[in-house]
C-alpha positions, 0 to 999 in steps of 0.5 A, a space after each residue: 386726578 393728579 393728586 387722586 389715586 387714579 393718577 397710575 392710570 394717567 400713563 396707561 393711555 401711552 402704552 396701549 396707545 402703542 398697540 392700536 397704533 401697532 394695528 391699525 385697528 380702525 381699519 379692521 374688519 369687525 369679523 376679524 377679532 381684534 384680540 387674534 391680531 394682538 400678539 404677546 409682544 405688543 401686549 407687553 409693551 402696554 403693560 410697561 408702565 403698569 409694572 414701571 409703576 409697580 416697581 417705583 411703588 416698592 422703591 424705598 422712599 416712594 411713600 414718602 414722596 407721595 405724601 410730600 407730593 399731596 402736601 405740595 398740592 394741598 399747599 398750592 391750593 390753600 395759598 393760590 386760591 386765597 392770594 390776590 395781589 396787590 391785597 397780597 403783597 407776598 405769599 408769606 403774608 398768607 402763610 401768617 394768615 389764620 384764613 389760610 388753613 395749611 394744616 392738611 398740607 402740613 400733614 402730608 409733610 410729616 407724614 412723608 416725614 415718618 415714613 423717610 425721616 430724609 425727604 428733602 421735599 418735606 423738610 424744605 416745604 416745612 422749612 420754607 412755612 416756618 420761615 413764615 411765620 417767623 419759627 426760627 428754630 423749627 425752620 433751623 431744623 429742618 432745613 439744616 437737615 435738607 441741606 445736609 442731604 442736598 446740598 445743591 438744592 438752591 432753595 434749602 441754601 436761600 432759606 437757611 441762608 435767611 434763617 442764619 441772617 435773621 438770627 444773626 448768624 451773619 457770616 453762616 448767611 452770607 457764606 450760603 448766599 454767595 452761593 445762590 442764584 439770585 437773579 430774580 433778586 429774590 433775596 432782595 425781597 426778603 430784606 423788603 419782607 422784613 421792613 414791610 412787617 415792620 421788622 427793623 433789626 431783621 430787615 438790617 440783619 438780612 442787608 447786611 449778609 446779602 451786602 457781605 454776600 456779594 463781596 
């Protein structure tokens, strides 16, 4: 439901739960109709998240965003459902995998994408699968993009952050990862992502702006 067409109707319970409570209707006689005890105020509020609904569906973006967020599920459901640890050591190994089918998610993104060629969900998402597999430019586009638009998101500077290292743009990396939060040590995992693909120079290239990083 969440990612279906009927999620509008998942807040209509709070409005008319108003109502009911407005009129303790389980107290009423079954003579009294219940329709002549509802008076037009009450119904109003019922119908507040209907038009609060109405109005976010016309706002610029909000198709957009609705993609993005299909394409975010789709991709929680193609990658949760397959990861397994320790036969999976981290979710990029999945994205990397040909039994992991990102392609529906992928489409949401860039439909999101064509419809408001600045959704930030969809250029990190984007950004972040490309990161993945190892395209550089693809994920260089997009998240440049991202960042041009948020800025203080932390994980569009992580990701171009890595990008920028990989590529050895070094001092670019570390200026955006002296910025990060990295308190879960996240980009330590990243250097270790690179020495378990047997990547050297990449591997080398990521612990050399994280050191200068945290100068």
């Amino acid at each position: 439901m969440y990612a279906g067409q009927l999620a509008a109707l998942l807040f209509l319970p709070f409005g008319f739960a108003w109502v009911l409570g407005e009129h303790a209707v389980v107290q009423r006689t079954v003579r009294e109709p219940w329709t002549r005890k509802v008076r037009a105020r009450e119904l109003a509020v019922g119908l507040v998240p209907i038009a609060i609904l109405l109005v976010i569906a016309v706002l610029p973006g909000s198709r957009a965003q609705w993609f993005a967020n299909l394409g975010a599920v789709s991709q929680a459901r193609a990658e949760l459902g397959q990861f397994r640890w320790p036969l999976w050591q981290i979710q990029d190994e999945l994205r990397r995998d040909e039994k992991i089918d990102l392609s529906q998610a992928e489409g949401f993104y860039n439909r999101a994408l064509a419809a408001n060629p600045d959704n930030v969900t969809a250029l990190r998402r984007l950004g972040q699968i490309a990161v993945s597999r190892g395209d550089w430019q693809l994920a260089q586009s997009h998240l440049e993009h991202g960042y041009s638009l948020e800025q203080e998101q932390n994980g569009i500077r992580q990701l171009l952050g890595e990008v920028y290292a990989v590529t050895g743009r070094l001092d670019a990396a570390a200026t955006l990862w002296g910025t990060v939060d990295n308190r879960q040590q996240q980009l330590q995992a990243r250097q270790w992502w690179y020495s378990y693909i047997n990547d050297p120079a990449a591997a080398a290239n990521v612990q050399a702006a994280l050191e200068a990083s945290e100068k």
